[in-house]
N, C-alpha and C positions, 0 to 999 in steps of 0.2 A: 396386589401389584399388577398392572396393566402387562400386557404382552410386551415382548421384544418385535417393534417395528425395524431396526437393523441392530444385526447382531456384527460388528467387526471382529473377527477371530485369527487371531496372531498372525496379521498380515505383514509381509513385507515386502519391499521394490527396492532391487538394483539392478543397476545397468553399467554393461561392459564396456570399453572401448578398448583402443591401444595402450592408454596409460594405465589400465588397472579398471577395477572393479570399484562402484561409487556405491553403498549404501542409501537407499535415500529416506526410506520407512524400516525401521529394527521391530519387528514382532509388535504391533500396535494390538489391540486388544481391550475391547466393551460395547458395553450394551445399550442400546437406546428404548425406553420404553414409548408407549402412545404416548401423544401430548409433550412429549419431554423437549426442551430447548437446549443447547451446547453450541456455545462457541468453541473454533478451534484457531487459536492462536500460535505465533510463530516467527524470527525474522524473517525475510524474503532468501526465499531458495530450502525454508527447513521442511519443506516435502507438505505444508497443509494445501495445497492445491493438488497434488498428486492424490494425496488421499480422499479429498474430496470426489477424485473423479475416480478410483475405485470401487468408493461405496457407489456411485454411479452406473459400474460394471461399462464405464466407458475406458477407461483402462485397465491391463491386465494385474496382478500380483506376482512378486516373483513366488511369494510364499503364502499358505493360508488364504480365507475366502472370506466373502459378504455374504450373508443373510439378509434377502429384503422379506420382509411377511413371512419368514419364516422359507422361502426358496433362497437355494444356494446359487447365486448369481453364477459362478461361474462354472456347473453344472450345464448352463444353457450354452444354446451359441448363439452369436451376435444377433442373429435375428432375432429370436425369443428375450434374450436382452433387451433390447431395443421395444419389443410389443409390451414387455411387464413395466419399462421404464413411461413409457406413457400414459398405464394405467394408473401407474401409484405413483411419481416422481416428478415434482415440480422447479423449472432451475431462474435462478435471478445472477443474471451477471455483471461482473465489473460494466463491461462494453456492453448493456442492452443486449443488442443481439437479437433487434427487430429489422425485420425485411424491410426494405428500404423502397422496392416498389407495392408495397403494402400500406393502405391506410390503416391509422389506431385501430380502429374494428377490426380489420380483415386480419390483421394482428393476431388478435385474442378467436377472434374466430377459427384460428389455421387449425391449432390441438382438437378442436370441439368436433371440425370436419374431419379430421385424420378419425376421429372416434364415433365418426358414423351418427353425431347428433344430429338432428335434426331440428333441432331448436338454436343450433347453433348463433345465428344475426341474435336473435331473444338474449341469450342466452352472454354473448360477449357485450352487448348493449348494456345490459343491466352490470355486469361484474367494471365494466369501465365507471359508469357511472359512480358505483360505489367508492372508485379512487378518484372521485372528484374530475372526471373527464368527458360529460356528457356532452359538451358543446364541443370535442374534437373528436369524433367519432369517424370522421373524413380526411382529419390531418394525417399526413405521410411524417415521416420520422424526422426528415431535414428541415419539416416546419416547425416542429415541438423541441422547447426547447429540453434541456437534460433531466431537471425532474418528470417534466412530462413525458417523457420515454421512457423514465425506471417506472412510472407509475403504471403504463402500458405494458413494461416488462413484468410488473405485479401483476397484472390482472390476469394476464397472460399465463403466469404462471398458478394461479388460484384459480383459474375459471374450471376447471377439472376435479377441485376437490380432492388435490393429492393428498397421500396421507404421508409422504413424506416433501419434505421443500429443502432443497441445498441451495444455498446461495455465495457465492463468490466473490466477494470485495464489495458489496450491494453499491455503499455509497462512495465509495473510490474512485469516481468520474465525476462528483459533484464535490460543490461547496457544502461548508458547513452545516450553513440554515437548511438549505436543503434536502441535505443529508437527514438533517435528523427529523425532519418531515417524513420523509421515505421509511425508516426505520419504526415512529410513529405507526405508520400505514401497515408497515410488513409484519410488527408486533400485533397489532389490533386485527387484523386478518387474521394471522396465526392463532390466535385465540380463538376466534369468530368459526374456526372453522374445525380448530381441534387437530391440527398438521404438526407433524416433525419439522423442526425446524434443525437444520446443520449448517454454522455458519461460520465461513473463513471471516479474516476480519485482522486487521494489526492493529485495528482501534480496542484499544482496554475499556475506554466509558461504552461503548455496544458492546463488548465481551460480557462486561458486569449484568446487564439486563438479563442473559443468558441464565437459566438453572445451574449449567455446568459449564465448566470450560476445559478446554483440553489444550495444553501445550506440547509442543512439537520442538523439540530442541537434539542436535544435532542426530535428528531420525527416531527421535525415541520420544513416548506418550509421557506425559506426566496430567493427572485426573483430580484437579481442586475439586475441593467439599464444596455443595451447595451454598449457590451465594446467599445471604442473610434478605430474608424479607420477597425471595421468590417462591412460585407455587410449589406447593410440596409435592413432585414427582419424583421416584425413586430410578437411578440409573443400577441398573443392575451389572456387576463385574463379573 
């Protein structure tokens, strides 16, 4: 059995106000091994975006902690967070979430300079290319239209070689066809590269593609068996 690349251990988040005390996550609890896929599923407001951005260590837990590689996320302080999340942590979001006075390249390029490559132009050239973007390598964001900015938010996200990928509602700003274009893309990378993939999503036909799925219903995990006809990777409890 491969290593646990995150370990979530009976985390939970509430938050206080006047009116009372909200649960949002009840003791969540599992393992991810390499390679392993999982969606996590949910209606709107049942905490899988919270959790997402815990395993993140971009938000705190009230309860319990993350394991990324085997460090306790929340051991560190926000800076050492932050320095480990760009080593291993690749993010895809609803909104893109590409700079806006930035061309496609300068895009993909941004992580590559933050990490002190020096192959960096090579380096986001080629991973654009790969999602089919070679002749906009000069387009700014307001020029491309929405596929082509998730596709830039792909590359972007893959050009580092994370060993884990969270992604956020990936195609939740697109249409259909396009969506599942992108999806297409984000699976064939994910393979391509051997990445964690952890994926929110209220679409069930992309949940299914997933190894695993994890449902999130009012704060609390429930953990389907391996979906029929996906790679045989084992999620460890």
């Amino acid at each position: 059995m491969s290593e646990s690349i995150i370990s979530v251990e009976h985390v939970s988040k509430a938050v206080t106000d006047s009116s009372g005390t909200l649960d949002i996550l009840r003791d969540i609890d599992f393992r991810l091994a390499e390679r392993e896929t999982v969606a996590i599923v949910g209606a709107s407001g049942s905490g899988k975006s919270t959790l997402l951005s815990i395993i993140a260590g971009l938000d705190l837990p009230t309860a319990g902690t993350v394991r990324l590689a085997g460090q306790d996320l929340f051991a560190l302080d926000e800076d050492a967070r932050a320095a480990l999340r760009a080593k291993k942590v690749g993010f895809v979001f609803q909104s893109f979430q590409l700079l806006g006075n930035l061309s496609a390249l300068e895009n993909v390029m941004l992580p590559l300079e933050l990490a002190g490559r020096k192959d960096a132009r090579g380096a986001a050239s080629e991973m654009l290319a790969r999602v089919g973007l070679s002749e906009r390598l000069k387009h700014y964001p307001k020029l491309l239209s929405g596929g082509e900015q998730q596709r830039v938010a792909l590359a972007r996200a893959f050009v580092l070689q994370p060993a884990l990928l969270l992604a956020d509602e990936p195609t939740g700003s697109l249409d259909f066809a396009t969506g599942e274009k992108i999806m297409e893309l984000m699976f064939a990378l994910n393979r391509e590269q051997g990445t964690t993939l952890v994926l929110v999503t209220h679409d069930q036909a992309i949940a299914a593609r997933c190894e695993r799925k994890i449902t999130i219903e009012a704060g609390r995990m429930w953990l389907e068996a391996p979906v029929p006809g996906a790679a045989a990777h084992h999620l460890a409890l």
